[in-house]
Every structure is written in C-alpha cells, then in structure tokens.
C-alpha positions in Angstrom: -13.6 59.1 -2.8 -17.1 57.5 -1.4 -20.2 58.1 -3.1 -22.3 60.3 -1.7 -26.1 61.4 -2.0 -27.6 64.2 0.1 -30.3 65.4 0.3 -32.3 69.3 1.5 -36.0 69.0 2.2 -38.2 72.2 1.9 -42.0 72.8 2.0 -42.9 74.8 -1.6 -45.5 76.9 -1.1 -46.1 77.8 -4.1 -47.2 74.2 -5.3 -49.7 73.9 -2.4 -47.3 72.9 0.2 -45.7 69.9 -1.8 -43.0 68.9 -0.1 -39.6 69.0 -2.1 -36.9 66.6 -1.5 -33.8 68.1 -3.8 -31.3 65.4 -3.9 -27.8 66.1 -4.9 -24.4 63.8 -5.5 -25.3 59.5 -6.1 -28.1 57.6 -5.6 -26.8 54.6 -4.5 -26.0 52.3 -1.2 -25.4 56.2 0.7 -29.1 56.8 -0.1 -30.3 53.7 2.2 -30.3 56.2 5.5 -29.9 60.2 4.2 -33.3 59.3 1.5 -35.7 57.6 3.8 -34.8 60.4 6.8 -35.3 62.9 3.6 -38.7 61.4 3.1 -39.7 61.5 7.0 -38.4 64.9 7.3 -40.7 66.2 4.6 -44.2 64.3 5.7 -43.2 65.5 9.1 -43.5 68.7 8.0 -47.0 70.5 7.2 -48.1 66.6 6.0 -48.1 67.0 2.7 -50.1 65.1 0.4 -47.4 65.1 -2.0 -43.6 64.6 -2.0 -41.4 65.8 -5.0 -37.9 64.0 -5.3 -36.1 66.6 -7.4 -33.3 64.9 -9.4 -31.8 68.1 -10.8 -28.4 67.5 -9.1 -28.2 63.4 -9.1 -25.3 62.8 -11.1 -25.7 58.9 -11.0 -28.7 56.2 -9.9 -27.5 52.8 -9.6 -29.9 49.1 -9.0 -29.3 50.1 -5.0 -30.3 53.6 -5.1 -33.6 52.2 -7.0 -34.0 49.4 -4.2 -33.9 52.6 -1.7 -36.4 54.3 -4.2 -38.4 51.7 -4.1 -38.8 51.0 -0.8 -39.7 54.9 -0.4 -42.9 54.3 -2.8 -44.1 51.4 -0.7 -44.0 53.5 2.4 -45.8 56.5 0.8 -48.4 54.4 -0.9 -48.9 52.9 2.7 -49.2 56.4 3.6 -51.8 57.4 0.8 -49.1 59.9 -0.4 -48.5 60.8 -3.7 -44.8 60.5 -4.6 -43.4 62.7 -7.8 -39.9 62.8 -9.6 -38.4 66.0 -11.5 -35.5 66.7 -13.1 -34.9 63.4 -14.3 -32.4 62.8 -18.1 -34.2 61.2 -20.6 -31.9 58.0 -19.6 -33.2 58.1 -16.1 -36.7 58.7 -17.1 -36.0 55.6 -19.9 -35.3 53.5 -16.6 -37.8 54.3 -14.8 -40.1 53.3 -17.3 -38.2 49.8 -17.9 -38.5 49.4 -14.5 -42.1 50.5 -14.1 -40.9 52.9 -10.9 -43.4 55.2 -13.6 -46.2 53.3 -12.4 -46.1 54.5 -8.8 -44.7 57.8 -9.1 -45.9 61.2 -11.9 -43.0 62.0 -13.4 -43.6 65.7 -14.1 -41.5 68.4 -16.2 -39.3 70.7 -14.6 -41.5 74.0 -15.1 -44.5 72.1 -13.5 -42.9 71.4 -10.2 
C-alpha cells in the first residue's frame, strides 16, 4: 500500500486566527503536492500571521517529507509568516533539532496550540 499524508486545514479561532494545518498518515514523497496546497489553503484563508502544522496523527517523517518541510519554511519566511509545529514525539522533536528545522519554526506544546 502507498504512503500517504493528508492533510485538513482550519482557521482556530480561539488562537487568534492561527491557521491549523492537521496532518495525518506519512510525511514523505506524497507530501510534495497535498502539504504545500495545505499551506496555500490556510494563508489563503483570513491571512494569518501564523500557520500551525499539527503532527498529532503523522505516523512517520522521512529525509523527503523534511525536504517538503523545508521548502514550506522558505516560502513562509518569504512571506513574513511565522510557521509553528505541535504534536511532535520526542524523536521527531530530537530531529528537528539535529536538523535545525528548530531554528525556523516554534515548536510549541500541545495545550499551547
């Protein structure tokens, strides 16, 4: 069966109209088209300062689905958006450290999202 990653995009009100990105399944080669159409979706809508990927139902990230990550940071730093990741396992959060994805994106806890 083909990896998958999908992904929902809704405007949370109650964080001051952050936009939420939930994705769900792998984050991997699928990611190249459903996460950057994710991403345009959400700063289409309301244009929100800020753009929360929620990793609560990833179940994988491989070296691609960080490539497609990355290439979501540029454009929102391009942008003057403020990217944030929650719901990340202490060994994702551990690689996103090692590869300093940290450094361009808060990664905030769960209850602050």
């Amino acid at each position: 069966m083909p990896s998958t990653c999908e992904t929902q995009v809704r405007i949370a009100a109650e964080s001051g109209g952050t936009a939420v990105v939930t994705l769900t399944g792998e984050v991997d080669g699928s990611a190249k088209t459903v996460l950057p159409a994710a991403y345009a979706e959400a700063v289409a809508t309301n244009e929100p300062g800020r753009v929360l990927l929620d990793f609560h139902s990833v179940d994988y990230i491989n070296s691609t689905g960080i490539a497609v990550l990355v290439s979501v940071l540029a454009l929102a730093r391009a942008e003057r958006r403020t990217i944030a990741a929650a719901g990340l396992t202490e060994h994702y959060r551990h690689i996103f450290t090692i590869t300093r994805l940290v450094d361009f994106m808060e990664v905030v806890d769960p209850a602050t999202t």
